[in-house]
TIVOTOR-192205 format. One record per residue (C-alpha): residue in one letter; x, y, z. Coordinates in Angstrom, 1 decimal. Layout:
<atoms>
fido->a&x->X&y->Y&z->Z
...
</atoms>
This chain:
<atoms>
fido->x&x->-28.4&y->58.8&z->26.9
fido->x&x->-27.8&y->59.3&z->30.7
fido->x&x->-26.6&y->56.4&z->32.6
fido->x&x->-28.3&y->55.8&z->36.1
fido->x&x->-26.3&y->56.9&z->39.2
fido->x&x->-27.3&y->54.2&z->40.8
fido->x&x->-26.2&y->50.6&z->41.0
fido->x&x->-27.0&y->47.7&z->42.2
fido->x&x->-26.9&y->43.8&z->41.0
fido->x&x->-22.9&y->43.9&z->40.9
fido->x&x->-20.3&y->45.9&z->42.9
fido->x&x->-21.1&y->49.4&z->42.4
fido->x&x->-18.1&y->51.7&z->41.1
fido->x&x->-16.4&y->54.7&z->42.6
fido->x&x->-19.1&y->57.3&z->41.9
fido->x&x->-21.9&y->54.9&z->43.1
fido->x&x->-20.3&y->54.3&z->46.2
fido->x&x->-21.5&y->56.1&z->49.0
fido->x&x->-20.2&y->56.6&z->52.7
fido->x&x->-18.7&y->53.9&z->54.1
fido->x&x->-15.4&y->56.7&z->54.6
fido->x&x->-14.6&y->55.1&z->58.8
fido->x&x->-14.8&y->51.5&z->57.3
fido->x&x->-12.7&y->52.1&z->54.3
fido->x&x->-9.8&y->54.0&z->56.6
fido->x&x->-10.0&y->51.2&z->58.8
fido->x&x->-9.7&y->48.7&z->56.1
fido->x&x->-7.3&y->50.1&z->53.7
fido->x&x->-5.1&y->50.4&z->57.5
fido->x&x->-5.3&y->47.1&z->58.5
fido->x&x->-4.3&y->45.5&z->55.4
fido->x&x->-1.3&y->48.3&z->54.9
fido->x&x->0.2&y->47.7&z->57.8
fido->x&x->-0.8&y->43.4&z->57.3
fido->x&x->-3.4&y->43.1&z->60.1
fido->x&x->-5.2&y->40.3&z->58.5
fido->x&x->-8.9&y->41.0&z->58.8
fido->x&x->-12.6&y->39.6&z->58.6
fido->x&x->-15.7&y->41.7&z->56.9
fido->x&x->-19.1&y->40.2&z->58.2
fido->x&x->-22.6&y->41.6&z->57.7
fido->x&x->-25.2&y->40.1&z->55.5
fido->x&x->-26.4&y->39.6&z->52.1
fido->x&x->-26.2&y->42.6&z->50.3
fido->x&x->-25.0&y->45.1&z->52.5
fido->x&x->-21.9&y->45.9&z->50.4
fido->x&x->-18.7&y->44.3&z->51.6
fido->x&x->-18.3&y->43.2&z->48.4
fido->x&x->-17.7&y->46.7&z->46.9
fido->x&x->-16.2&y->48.3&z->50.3
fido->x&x->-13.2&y->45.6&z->49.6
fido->x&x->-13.0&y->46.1&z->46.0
fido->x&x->-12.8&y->49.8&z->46.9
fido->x&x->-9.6&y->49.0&z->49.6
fido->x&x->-8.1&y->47.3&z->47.1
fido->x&x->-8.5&y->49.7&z->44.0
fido->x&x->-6.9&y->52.6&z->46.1
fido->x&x->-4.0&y->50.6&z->47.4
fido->x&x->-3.6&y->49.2&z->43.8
fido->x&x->-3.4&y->52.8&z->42.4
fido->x&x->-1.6&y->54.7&z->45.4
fido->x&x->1.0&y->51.8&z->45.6
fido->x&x->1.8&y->49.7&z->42.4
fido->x&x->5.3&y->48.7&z->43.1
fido->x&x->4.9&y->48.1&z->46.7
fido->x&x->1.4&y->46.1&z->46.9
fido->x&x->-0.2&y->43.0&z->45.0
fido->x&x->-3.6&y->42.7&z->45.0
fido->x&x->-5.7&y->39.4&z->44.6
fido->x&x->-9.5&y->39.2&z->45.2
fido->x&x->-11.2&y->35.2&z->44.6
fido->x&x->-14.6&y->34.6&z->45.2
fido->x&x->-15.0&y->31.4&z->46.7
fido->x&x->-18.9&y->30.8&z->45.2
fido->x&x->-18.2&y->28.8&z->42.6
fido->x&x->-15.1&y->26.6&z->43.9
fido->x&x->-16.4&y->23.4&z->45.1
fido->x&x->-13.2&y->21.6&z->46.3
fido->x&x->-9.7&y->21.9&z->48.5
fido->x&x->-8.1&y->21.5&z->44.9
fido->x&x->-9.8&y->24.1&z->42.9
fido->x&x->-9.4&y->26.5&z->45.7
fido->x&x->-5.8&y->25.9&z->45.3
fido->x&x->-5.7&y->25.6&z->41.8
fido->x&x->-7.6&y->29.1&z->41.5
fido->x&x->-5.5&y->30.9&z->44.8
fido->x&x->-2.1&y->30.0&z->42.9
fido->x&x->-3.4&y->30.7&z->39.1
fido->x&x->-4.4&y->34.8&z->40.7
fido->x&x->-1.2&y->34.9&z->42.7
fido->x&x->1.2&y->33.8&z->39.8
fido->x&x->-1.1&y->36.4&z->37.5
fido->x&x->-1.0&y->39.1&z->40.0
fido->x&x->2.8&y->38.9&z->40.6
fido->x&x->3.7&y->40.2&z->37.2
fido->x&x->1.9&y->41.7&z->33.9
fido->x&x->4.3&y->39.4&z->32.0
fido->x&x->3.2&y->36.4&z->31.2
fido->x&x->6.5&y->35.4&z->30.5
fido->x&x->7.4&y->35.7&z->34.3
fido->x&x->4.2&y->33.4&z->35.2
fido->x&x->5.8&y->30.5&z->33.0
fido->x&x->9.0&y->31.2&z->35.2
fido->x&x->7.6&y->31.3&z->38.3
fido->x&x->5.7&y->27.9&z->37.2
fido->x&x->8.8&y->26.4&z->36.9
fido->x&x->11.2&y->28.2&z->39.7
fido->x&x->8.9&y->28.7&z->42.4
fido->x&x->7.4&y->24.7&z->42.9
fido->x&x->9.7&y->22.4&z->44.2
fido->x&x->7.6&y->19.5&z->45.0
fido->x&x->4.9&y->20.4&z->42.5
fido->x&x->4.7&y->20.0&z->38.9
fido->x&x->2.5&y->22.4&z->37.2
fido->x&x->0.6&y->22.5&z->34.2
fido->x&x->0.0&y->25.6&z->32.1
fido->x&x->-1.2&y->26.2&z->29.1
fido->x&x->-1.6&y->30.0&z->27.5
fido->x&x->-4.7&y->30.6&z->24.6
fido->x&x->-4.2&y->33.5&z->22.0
fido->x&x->-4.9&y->36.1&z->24.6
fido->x&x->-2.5&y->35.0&z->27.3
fido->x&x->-4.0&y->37.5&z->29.9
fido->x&x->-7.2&y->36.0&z->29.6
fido->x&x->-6.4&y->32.7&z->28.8
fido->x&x->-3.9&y->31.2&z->31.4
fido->x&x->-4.8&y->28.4&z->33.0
fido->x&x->-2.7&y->26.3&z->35.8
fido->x&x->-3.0&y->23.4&z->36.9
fido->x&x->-1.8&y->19.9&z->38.8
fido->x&x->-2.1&y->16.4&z->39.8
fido->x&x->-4.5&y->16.3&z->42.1
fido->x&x->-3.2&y->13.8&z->44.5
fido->x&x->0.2&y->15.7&z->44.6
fido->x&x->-1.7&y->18.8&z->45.2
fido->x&x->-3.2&y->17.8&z->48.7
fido->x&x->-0.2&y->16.3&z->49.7
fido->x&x->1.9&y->19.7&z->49.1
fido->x&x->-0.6&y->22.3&z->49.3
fido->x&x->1.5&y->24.0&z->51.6
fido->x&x->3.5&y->24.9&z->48.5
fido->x&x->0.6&y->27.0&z->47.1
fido->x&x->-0.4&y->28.2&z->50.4
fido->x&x->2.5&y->30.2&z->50.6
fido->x&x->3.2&y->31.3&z->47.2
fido->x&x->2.8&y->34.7&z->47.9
fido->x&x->5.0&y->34.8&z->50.6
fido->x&x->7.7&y->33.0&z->48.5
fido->x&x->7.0&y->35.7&z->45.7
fido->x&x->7.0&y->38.5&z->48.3
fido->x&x->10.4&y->37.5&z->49.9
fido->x&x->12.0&y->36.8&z->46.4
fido->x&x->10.4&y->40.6&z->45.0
fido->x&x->10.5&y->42.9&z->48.0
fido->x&x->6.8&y->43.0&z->47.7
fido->x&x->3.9&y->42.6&z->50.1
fido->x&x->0.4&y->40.9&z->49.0
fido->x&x->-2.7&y->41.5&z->50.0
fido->x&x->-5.3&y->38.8&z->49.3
fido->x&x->-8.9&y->39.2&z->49.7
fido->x&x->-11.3&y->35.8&z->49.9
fido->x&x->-14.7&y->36.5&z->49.3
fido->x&x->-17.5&y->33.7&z->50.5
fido->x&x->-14.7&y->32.5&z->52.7
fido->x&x->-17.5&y->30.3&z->54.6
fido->x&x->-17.6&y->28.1&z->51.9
fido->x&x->-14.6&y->26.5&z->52.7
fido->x&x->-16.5&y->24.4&z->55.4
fido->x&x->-18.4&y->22.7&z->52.6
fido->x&x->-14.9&y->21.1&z->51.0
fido->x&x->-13.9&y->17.3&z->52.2
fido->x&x->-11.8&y->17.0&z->54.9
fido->x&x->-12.5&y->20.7&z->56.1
fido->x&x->-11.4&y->20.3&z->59.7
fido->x&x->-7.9&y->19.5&z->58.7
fido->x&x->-7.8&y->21.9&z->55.8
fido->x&x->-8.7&y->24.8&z->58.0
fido->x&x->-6.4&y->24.2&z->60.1
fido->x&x->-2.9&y->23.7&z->57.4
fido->x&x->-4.8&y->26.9&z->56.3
fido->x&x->-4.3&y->29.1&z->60.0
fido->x&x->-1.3&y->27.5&z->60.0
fido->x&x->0.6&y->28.5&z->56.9
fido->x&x->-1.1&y->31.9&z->57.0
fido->x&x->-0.1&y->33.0&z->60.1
fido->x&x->3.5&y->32.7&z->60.0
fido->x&x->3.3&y->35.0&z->56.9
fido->x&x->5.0&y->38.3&z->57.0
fido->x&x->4.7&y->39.6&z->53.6
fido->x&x->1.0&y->38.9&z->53.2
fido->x&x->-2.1&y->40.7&z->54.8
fido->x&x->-5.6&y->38.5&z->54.2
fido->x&x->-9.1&y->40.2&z->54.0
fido->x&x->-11.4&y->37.1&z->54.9
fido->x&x->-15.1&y->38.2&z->54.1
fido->x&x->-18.9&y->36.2&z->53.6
fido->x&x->-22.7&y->36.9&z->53.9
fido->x&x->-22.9&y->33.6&z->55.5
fido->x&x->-22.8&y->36.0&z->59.3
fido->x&x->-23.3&y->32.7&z->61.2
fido->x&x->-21.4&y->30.6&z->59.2
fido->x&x->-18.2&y->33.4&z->59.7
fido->x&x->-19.3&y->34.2&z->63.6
fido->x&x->-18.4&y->30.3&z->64.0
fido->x&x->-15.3&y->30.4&z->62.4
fido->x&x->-14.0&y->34.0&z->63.4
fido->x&x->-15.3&y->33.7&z->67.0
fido->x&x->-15.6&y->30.3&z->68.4
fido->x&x->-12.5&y->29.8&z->70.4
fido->x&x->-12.2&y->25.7&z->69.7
fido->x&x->-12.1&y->26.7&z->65.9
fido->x&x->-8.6&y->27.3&z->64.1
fido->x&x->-9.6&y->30.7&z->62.8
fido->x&x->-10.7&y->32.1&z->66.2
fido->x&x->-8.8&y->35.6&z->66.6
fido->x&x->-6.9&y->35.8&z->63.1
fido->x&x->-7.2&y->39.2&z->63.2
fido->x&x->-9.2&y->42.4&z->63.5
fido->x&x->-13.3&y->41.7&z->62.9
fido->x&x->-15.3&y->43.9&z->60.9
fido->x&x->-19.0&y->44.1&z->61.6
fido->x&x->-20.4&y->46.4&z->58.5
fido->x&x->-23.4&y->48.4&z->59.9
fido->x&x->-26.0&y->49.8&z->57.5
fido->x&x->-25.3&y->53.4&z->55.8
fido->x&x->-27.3&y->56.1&z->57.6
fido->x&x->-30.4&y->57.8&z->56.8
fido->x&x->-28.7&y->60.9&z->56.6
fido->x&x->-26.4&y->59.9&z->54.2
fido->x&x->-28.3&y->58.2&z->51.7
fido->x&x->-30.5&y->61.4&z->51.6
fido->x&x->-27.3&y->63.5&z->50.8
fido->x&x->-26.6&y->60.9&z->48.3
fido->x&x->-29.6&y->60.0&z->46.4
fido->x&x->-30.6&y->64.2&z->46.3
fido->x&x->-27.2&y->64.7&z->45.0
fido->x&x->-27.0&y->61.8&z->42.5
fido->x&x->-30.9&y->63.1&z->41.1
fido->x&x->-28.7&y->67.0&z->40.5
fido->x&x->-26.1&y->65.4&z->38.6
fido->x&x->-28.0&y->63.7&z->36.1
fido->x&x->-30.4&y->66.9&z->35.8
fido->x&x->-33.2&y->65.3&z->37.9
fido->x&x->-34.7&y->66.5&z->41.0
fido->x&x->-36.1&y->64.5&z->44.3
fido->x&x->-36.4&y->66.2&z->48.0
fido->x&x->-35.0&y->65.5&z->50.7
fido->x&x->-38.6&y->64.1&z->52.3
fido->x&x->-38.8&y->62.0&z->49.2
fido->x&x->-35.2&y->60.5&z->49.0
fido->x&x->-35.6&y->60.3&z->52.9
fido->x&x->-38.7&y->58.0&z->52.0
fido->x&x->-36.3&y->56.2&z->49.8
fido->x&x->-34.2&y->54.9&z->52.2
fido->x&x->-37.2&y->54.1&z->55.3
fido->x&x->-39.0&y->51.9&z->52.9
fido->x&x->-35.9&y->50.3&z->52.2
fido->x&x->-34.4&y->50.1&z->56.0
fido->x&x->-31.1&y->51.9&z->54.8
fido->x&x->-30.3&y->48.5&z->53.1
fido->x&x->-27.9&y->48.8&z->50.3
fido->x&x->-28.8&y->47.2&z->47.6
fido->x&x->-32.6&y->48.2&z->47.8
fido->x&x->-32.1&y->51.5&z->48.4
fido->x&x->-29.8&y->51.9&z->45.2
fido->x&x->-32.6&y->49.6&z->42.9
fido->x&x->-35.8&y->51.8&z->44.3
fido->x&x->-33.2&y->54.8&z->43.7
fido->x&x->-32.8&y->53.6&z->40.0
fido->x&x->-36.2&y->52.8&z->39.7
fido->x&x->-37.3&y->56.5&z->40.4
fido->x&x->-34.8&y->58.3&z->39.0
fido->x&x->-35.8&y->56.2&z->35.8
fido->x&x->-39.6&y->57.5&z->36.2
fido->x&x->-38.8&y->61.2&z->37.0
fido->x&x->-39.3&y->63.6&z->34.3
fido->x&x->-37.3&y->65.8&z->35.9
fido->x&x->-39.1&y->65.9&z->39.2
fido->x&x->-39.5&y->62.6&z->41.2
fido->x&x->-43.1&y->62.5&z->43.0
fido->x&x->-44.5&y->60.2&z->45.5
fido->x&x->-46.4&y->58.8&z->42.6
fido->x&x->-43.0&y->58.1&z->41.2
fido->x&x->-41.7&y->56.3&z->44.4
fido->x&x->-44.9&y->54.0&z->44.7
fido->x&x->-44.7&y->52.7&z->41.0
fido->x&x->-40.9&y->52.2&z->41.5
fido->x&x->-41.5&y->50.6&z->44.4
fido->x&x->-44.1&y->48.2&z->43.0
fido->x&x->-42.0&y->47.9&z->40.3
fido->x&x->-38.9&y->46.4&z->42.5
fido->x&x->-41.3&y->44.4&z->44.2
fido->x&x->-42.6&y->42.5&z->41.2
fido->x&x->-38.8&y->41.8&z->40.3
fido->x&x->-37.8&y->40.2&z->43.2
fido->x&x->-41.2&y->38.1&z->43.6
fido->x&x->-40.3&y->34.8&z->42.2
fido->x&x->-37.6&y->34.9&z->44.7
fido->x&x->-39.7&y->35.9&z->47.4
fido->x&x->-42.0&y->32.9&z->46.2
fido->x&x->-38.8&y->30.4&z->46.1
fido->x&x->-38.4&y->32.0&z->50.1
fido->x&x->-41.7&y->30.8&z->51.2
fido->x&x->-41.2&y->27.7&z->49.9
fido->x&x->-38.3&y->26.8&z->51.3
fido->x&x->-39.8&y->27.2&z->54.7
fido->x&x->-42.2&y->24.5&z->56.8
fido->x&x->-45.1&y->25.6&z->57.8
fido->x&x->-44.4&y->26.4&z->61.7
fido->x&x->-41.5&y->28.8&z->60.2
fido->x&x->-43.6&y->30.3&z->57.9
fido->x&x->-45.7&y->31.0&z->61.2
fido->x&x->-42.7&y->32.4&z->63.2
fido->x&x->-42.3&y->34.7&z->60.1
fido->x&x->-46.1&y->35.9&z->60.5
fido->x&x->-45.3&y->35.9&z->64.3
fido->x&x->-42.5&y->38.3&z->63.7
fido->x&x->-43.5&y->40.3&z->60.7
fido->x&x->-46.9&y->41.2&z->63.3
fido->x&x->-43.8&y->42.7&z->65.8
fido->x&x->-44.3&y->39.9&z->68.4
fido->x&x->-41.6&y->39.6&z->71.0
fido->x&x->-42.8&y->37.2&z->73.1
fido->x&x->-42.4&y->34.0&z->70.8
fido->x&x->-42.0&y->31.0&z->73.4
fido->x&x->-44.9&y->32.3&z->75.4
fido->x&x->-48.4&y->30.5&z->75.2
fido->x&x->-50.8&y->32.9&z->73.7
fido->x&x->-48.1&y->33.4&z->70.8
fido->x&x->-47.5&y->30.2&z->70.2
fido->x&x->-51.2&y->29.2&z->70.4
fido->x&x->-52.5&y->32.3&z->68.1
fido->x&x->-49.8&y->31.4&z->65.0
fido->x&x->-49.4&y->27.6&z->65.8
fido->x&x->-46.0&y->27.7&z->66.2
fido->x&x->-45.8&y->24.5&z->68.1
fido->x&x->-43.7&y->24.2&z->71.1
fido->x&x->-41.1&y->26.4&z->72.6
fido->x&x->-38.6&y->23.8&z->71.6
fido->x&x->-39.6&y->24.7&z->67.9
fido->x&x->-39.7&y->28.2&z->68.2
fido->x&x->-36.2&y->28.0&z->69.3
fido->x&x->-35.1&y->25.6&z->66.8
fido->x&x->-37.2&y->27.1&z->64.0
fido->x&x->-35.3&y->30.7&z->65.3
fido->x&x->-31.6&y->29.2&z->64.3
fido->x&x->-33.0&y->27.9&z->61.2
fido->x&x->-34.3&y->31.1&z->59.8
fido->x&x->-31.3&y->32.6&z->61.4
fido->x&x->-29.0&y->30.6&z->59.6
fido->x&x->-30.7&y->31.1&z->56.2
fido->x&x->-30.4&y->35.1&z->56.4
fido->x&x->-34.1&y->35.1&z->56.6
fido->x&x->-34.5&y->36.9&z->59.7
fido->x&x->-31.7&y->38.3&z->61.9
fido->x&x->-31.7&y->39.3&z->66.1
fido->x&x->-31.4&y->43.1&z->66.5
fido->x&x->-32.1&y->44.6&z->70.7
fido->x&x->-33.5&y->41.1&z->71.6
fido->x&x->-35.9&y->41.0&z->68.7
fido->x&x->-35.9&y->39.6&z->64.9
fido->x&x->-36.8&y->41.5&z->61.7
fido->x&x->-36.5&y->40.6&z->58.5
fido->x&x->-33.4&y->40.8&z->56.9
fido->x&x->-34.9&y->41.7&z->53.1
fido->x&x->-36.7&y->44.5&z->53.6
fido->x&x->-38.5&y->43.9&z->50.5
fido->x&x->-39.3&y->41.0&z->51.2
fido->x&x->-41.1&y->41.9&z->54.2
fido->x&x->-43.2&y->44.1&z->52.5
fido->x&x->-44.2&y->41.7&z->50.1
fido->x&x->-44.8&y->38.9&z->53.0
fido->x&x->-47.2&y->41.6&z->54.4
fido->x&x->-49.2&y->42.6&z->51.8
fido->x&x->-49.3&y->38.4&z->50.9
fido->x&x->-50.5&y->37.0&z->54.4
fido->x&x->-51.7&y->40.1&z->56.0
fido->x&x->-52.9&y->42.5&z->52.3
fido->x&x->-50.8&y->45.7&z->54.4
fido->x&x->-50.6&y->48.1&z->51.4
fido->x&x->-46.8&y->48.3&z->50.2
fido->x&x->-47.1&y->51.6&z->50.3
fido->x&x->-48.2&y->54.3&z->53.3
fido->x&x->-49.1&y->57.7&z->50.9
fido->x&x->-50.0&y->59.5&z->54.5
fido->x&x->-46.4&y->58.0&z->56.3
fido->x&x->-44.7&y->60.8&z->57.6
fido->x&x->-40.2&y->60.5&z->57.4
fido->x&x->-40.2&y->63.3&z->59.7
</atoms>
C-alpha cells in the first residue's frame, strides 16, 4: 500500500513539507542566536509545522547545546495549568532521565513544593504538580526554570508557545502578562517562539504599544506558499508515488484552493487518491466535491454563527463589492447602516471569517467560499472551461 504524499489535518512531516526555505532560515536564526520571536498568519497556513520543523533541525543538529519545548496553549484554561504544564515540559526536556526530573523537583524550587508522581511508563506518565494558591504567588519560580536549568547546565532553551493568544482568556490576564514580559525578558539562556491563528488577537498583543508584549522581538507575518511552488510540489509528489498530474492540472490545484495550505494538500490527497495513474480534470472536480462535502457541516456551523446583516456583508463581499458603506450597497444586500458595516467588518474580522487584503476583504477559507457561492448564489464549484494560464 502506498501512503499519500500529502498531509493535512495534523502537522505535516519532513517530506510533506514544502517551501517555506526564507522563513525557516529566518526562524531557526532568530531562535539560535535567542531573538525571541512571534509567528502570525491565520488558521491553517502552517506555522504549526514551520516551528515544529525549526525545532526538529535544531534538536537534531545541536543536542547538547539546545532544549527544545513546544506547548500548545488550546486546551489550558487557567494561569495555573499553564504553569503547571510549562514547568512539567521544561523539567521533561532538561534530561532523558527521569531520575534527574525528581532531582530537579526537589533542588530547583525554593519557595515551591512540588508534587510528582511517576506511572509504569515514567516517560509518559510524569505528572507535576502544586498548591495552587502557592503557585500564583511564586510563579516567578516556574517562569524561569529554564533559565535556572540553563545557567546550572551550560545549556540554552528554546521554548515555543503555540495559541499564545489564549492567554488573554485566563483571570487576572493584565497582571499575568505583564510578570510574564517581565521574567522573560531578562532571560539570557532562553529564546521564545510566541505563535497563534488568532492574527488580531496576536496583532494586539505584539503591536499595540500600551500592551506589555509590544516589541518582544522580531514579528513573523507567514505569507501563503506560491503558485509556482506548489506546482513543483504536487507534480513531483504525483512522480514519487508512480502517479502522474500536469503542471496545468496541479496549477488548477492550487487556484481553486488560493495557495492555502491545508486545502491545497487535502484536494492534493483527494486526487492523487482518484488517479489511476493519470490525474484528469474529472479527477480534480470529484476531489473537489469530495473536500467540499467534508467540510460542510462546518461551513453550516459558519453560517450560523453569523446574524443576518453579516451573513449579508459576506454576500456583499463574496459578489467582489468594494464599496460597502456606500448606499446602493448597503441598500441592495440590507446591510443596514454604515455603522454596522463597520462593526459587522471587525466582527467577521476577528472570527477569521474574512480578512483585509489591498483595501478589500476575501474570504479567508477558500472552501468555504466556494461552498457559500454555490449555496446563496448556485456558482458551480467548479469552472471545466477556467483557464490557469
Amino acid at each position: 500500500m502506498i501512503i499519500s504524499p500529502f498531509a493535512y489535518g495534523n502537522t505535516v512531516s519532513s517530506t510533506a513539507f514544502t517551501n517555506r526555505e526564507n522563513e525557516v532560515k529566518r526562524l531557526k536564526d532568530n531562535l539560535l542566536n535567542g531573538i525571541n520571536t512571534t509567528i502570525i498568519s491565520p488558521r491553517r497556513w502552517g506555522k504549526s509545522s514551520l516551528v515544529e520543523k525549526v525545532v526538529s533541525e535544531i534538536s537534531k543538529e545541536y543536542p547538547k547545546e539546545y532544549k527544545t519545548v513546544v506547548i500548545d496553549l488550546f486546551t489550558l484554561g487557567s494561569q495555573e495549568e499553564f504553569l503547571e504544564t510549562y514547568a512539567r515540559e521544561v523539567i521533561k526536556a532538561s534530561s532523558g532521565k527521569w531520575q534527574e526530573w525528581i532531582g530537579y523537583g526537589k533542588e530547583l524550587f525554593k519557595k515551591l513544593i512540588p508534587r510528582i508522581n511517576l506511572g509504569l511508563d515514567p516517560e509518559n506518565d510524569f505528572s507535576l504538580s502544586f498548591d495552587w494558591k502557592d503557585l500564583r504567588k511564586h510563579s516567578e519560580e516556574i517562569l524561569n526554570l529554564p533559565e535556572t536549568i540553563g545557567q546550572k547546565k551550560g545549556i540554552k532553551w528554546i521554548i515555543c508557545l503555540d495559541e499564545f493568544q489564549n492567554i488573554s482568556g485566563y483571570n487576572d490576564y493584565e497582571n499575568f502578562e505583564k510578570k510574564l514580559r517581565a521574567v522573560w525578558q531578562r532571560q539570557k539562556n532562553v529564546a521564545y517562539c510566541l505563535f497563534g491563528s488568532k492574527r488580531h488577537m496576536m496583532a494586539d498583543i505584539f503591536n499595540n504599544p500600551s500592551k506589555p508584549f509590544y516589541r518582544f522581538g522580531d514579528i513573523m507575518l507567514l505569507p501563503k506558499i506560491e503558485e509556482n511552488r506548489w506546482v513543483d510540489f504536487i507534480t513531483s509528489k504525483f512522480a514519487e508515488t508512480n502517479k502522474i498530474i500536469s503542471k496545468e492540472d496541479a496549477r488548477l490545484i492550487a487556484v481553486l484552493m488560493k495557495n492555502h495550505s491545508w486545502y491545497v494538500q487535502q484536494l492534493a490527497h483527494y486526487t492523487w487518491n482518484s488517479a489511476l495513474p493519470l490525474a484528469t480534470r474529472v479527477n480534480i472536480e470529484n476531489a473537489l466535491l469530495e473536500l467540499i462535502q467534508a467540510n460542510t457541516p462546518f461551513y453550516q456551523k459558519e453560517v450560523e454563527s453569523v446574524s443576518v446583516t453579516q451573513l449579508n456583508l459576506l454576500k456583499a463581499i463574496v459578489k467582489g463589492e468594494t464599496q460597502l458603506t456606500s448606499a446602493q450597497v448597503m441598500n441592495i444586500y440590507q446591510l443596514g447602516t454604515p455603522r454596522n458595516v463597520s462593526k459587522n467588518k471587525v466582527i467577521l474580522l476577528n472570527a477569521d471569517i474574512v480578512h483585509e487584503i489591498n483595501n478589500t476583504y476575501e474570504f479567508l477559507d477558500p472552501a468555504f467560499e466556494l461552498w457559500f457561492r454555490k449555496q446563496y448564489f448556485n456558482q458551480p464549484y467548479f469552472k471545466k472551461t477556467e483557464s490557469v494560464e
